[in-house]
FIDO-931179 format. One record per atom (N, C-alpha, C): z, x, y. Coordinates in steps of 0.001 Angstrom, whole numbers, padded with zeros to 6 digits, always signed. Atoms other than C-alpha are relative to their C-alpha. Example, Ala and Ser with C-alpha at 12.3 -4.5 7.8 and 13.67 -1.06 7.14 Angstrom:
<rs>
+000000+000890-001190
+007800+012300-004500
+000000+000900+001200
-000060-000820-001190
+007140+013670-001060
+000730-000770+001090
</rs>
This chain:
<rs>
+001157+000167-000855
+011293+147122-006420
-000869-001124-000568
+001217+000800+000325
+009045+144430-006361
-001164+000171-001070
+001137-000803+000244
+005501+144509-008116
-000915+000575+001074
+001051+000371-001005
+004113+143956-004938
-000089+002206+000427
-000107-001967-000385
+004908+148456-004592
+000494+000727-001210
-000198-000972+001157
+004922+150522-007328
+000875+001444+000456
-000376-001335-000057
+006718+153794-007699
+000015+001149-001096
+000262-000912+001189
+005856+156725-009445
+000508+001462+000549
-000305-001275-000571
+007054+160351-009740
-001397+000799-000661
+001149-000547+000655
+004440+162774-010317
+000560+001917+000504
-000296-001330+000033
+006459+166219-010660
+001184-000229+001239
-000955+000223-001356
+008361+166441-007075
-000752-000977+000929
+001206+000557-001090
+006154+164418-005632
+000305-001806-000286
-000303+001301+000127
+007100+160226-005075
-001586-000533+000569
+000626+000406-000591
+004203+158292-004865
-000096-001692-000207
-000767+001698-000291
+004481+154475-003385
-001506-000324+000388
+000766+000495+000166
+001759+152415-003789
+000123-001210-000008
+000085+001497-000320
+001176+148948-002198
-001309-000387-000851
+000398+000904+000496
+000117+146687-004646
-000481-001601-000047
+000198+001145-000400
-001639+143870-003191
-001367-000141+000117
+001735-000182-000563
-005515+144512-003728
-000474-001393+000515
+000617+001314+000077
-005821+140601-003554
+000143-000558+001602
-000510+000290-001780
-004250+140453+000250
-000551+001265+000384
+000284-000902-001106
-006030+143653+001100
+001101+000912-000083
-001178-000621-000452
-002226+145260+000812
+000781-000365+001418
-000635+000530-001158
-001414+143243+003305
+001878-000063+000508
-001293+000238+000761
+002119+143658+004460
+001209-001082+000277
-000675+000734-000866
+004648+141573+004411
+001814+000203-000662
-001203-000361-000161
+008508+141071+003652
+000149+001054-001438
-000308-001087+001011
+008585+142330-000094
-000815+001372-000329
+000437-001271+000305
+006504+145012+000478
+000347+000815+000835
-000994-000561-001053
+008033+146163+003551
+001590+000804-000249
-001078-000141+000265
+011278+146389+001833
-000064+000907-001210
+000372-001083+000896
+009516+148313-001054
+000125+001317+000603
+000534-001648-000428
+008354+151170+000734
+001281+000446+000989
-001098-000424-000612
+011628+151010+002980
+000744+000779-001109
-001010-000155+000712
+013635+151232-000079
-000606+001488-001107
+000603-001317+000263
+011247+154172-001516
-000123+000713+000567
-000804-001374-000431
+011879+156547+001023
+000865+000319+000758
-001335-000926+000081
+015394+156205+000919
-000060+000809-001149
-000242-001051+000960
+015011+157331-002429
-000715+000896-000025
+000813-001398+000314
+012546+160048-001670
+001112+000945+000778
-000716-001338-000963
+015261+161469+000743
+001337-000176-000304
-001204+000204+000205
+018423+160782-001073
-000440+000656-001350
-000011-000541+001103
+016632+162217-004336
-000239+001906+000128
+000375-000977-000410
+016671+166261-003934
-001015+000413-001311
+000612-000646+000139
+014737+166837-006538
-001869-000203+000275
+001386+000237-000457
+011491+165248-004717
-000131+000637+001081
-000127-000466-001695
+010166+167222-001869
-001089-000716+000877
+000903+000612-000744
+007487+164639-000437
-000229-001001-000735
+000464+001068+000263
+006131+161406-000732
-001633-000350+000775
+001195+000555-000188
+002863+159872-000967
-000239-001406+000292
+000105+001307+000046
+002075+156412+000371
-001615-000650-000081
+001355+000208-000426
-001050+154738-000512
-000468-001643-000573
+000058+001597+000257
-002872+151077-001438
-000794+000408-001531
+001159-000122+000936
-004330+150133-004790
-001323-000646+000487
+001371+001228-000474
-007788+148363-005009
-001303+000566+000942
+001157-000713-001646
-009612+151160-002237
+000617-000506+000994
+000041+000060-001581
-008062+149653+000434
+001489+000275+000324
-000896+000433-000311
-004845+150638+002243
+000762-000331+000372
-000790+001232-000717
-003489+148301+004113
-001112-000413+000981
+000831+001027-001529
-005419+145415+006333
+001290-000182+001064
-001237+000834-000350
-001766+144822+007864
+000264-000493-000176
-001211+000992+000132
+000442+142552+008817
-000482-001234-000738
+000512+000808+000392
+000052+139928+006420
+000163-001397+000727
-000164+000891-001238
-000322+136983+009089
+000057-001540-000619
-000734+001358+000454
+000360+133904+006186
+001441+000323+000073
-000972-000227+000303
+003635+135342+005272
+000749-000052+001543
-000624-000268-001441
+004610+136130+009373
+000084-001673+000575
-000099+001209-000185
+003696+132590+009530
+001021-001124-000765
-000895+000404+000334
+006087+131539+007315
+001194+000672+000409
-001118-000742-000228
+008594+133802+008763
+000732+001204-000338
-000598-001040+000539
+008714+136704+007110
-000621+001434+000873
-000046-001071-000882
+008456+140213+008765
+000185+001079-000378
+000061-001384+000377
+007673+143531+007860
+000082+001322+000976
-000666-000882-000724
+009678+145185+010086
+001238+000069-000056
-001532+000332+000380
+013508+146038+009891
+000570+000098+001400
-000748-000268-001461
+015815+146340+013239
+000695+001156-000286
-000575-001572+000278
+016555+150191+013974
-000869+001006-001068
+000901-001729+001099
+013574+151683+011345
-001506-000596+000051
+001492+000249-000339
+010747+149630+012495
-000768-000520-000918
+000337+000473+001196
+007816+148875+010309
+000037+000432-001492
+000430-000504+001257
+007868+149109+006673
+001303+000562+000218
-001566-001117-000145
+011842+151009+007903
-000341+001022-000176
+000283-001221-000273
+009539+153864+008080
-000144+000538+001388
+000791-000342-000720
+008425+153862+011624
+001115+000496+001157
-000592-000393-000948
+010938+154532+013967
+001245+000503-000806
-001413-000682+000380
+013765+156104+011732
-001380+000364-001560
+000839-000834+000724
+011129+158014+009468
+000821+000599-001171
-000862-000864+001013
+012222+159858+006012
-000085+001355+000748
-000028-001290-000969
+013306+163252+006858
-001393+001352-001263
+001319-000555+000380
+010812+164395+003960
-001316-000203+000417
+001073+000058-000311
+007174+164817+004544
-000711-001204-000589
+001051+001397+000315
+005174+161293+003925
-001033-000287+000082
+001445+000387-000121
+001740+161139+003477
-000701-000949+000199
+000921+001189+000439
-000587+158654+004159
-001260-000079-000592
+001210-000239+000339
-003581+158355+001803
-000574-001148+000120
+001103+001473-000396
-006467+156159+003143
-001257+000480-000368
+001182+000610+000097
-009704+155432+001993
-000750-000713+000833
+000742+000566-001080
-012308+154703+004474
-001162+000744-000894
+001264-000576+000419
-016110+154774+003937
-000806+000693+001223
+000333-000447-001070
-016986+155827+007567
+000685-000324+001067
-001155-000321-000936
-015248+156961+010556
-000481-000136+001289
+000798+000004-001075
-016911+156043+013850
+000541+001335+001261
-001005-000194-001356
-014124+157155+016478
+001375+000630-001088
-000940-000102+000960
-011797+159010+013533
+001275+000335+000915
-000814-000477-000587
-009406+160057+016337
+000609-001263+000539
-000413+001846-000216
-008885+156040+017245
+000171-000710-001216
-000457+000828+001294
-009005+154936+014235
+001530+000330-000942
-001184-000273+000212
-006029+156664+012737
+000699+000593+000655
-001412-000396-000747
-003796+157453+015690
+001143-000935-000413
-000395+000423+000700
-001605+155140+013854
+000950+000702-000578
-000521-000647+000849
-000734+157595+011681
+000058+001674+000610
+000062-001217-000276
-001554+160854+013893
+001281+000393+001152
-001173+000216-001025
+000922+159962+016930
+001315+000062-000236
-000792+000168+000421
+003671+160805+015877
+001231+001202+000811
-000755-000765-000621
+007093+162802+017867
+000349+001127-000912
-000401-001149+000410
+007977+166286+017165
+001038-000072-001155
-000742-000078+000785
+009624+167207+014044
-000464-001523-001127
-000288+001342+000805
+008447+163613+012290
-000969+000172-001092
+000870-000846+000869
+006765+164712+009066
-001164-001374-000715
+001094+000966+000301
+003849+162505+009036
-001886+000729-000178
+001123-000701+000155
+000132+163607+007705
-000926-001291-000425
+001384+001243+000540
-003005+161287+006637
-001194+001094-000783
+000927-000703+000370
-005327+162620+004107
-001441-001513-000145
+001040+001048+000028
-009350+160338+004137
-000564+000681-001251
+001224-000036+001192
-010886+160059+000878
-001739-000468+000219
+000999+000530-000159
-014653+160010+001272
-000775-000645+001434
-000314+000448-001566
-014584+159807+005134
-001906+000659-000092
+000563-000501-000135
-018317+160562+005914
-000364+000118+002017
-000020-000418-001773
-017803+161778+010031
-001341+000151+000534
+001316-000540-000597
-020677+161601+012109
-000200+001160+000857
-000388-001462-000670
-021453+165021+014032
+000475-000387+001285
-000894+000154-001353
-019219+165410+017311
-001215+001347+000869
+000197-001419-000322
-020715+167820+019925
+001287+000737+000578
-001504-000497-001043
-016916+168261+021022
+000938-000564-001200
-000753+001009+000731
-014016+167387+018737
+000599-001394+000962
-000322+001330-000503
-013002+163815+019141
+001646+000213+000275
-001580+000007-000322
-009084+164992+019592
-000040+000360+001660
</rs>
């Protein structure tokens, strides 16, 4: 793996960490191919039962990194989508941990990560989210 994505075990637990505080975690081909290639091995290793994905730096991910797309590179694969997580998903559970400092519309802001088809083991935990009051939930 690149530096640009770290990988760490932490008990059963894989956690993949885009390393790019200087782009924001912006992504592009070698980090794309990081986090592809980290959960094959979260779901080809049995003794991990989940993975964590998250950015260093507080932030994680601005996206697509739009110098690199400009040179041609692409953080998407054909048949698994972006990152080769998004449309052919690990069959373990994958977290996303984000950091936000306030959530206007939290139900727009990370459908992203909430939209997701039956059976596809996707979750988002917010560090430090401070929600303004709803008189209705926003879902």
């Amino acid at each position: 793996m690149s530096g640009e994505v770290l990988v760490e075990r932490r008990g059963g637990v894989q956690v993949i960490t885009i390393n790019r505080p200087e782009a924001r975690n912006a992504l592009n081909g070698a980090v794309a191919a990081g986090i592809r290639d980290a959960a094959d091995e979260l779901d080809a290793d049995d003794e991990l039962r989940a993975g964590v994905l998250t950015g260093a730096g507080g932030t994680f991910s601005s996206g697509m990194d739009l110098k690199a797309f400009m040179r041609g590179e692409s953080p998407s694969f054909p048949g698994r989508g972006l990152c080769g997580i998004t449309q052919t998903p690990p069959r373990k559970p994958l977290v996303a941990h984000v950091r936000v400092l306030h959530l206007d519309r939290p139900g727009e802001t990370l459908d992203l990560f909430t939209k997701r088809g039956a059976g596809q083991p996707y979750v988002v935990t917010v560090d430090g989210a401070r929600q303004p009051p709803y008189d209705r939930s926003p879902y």
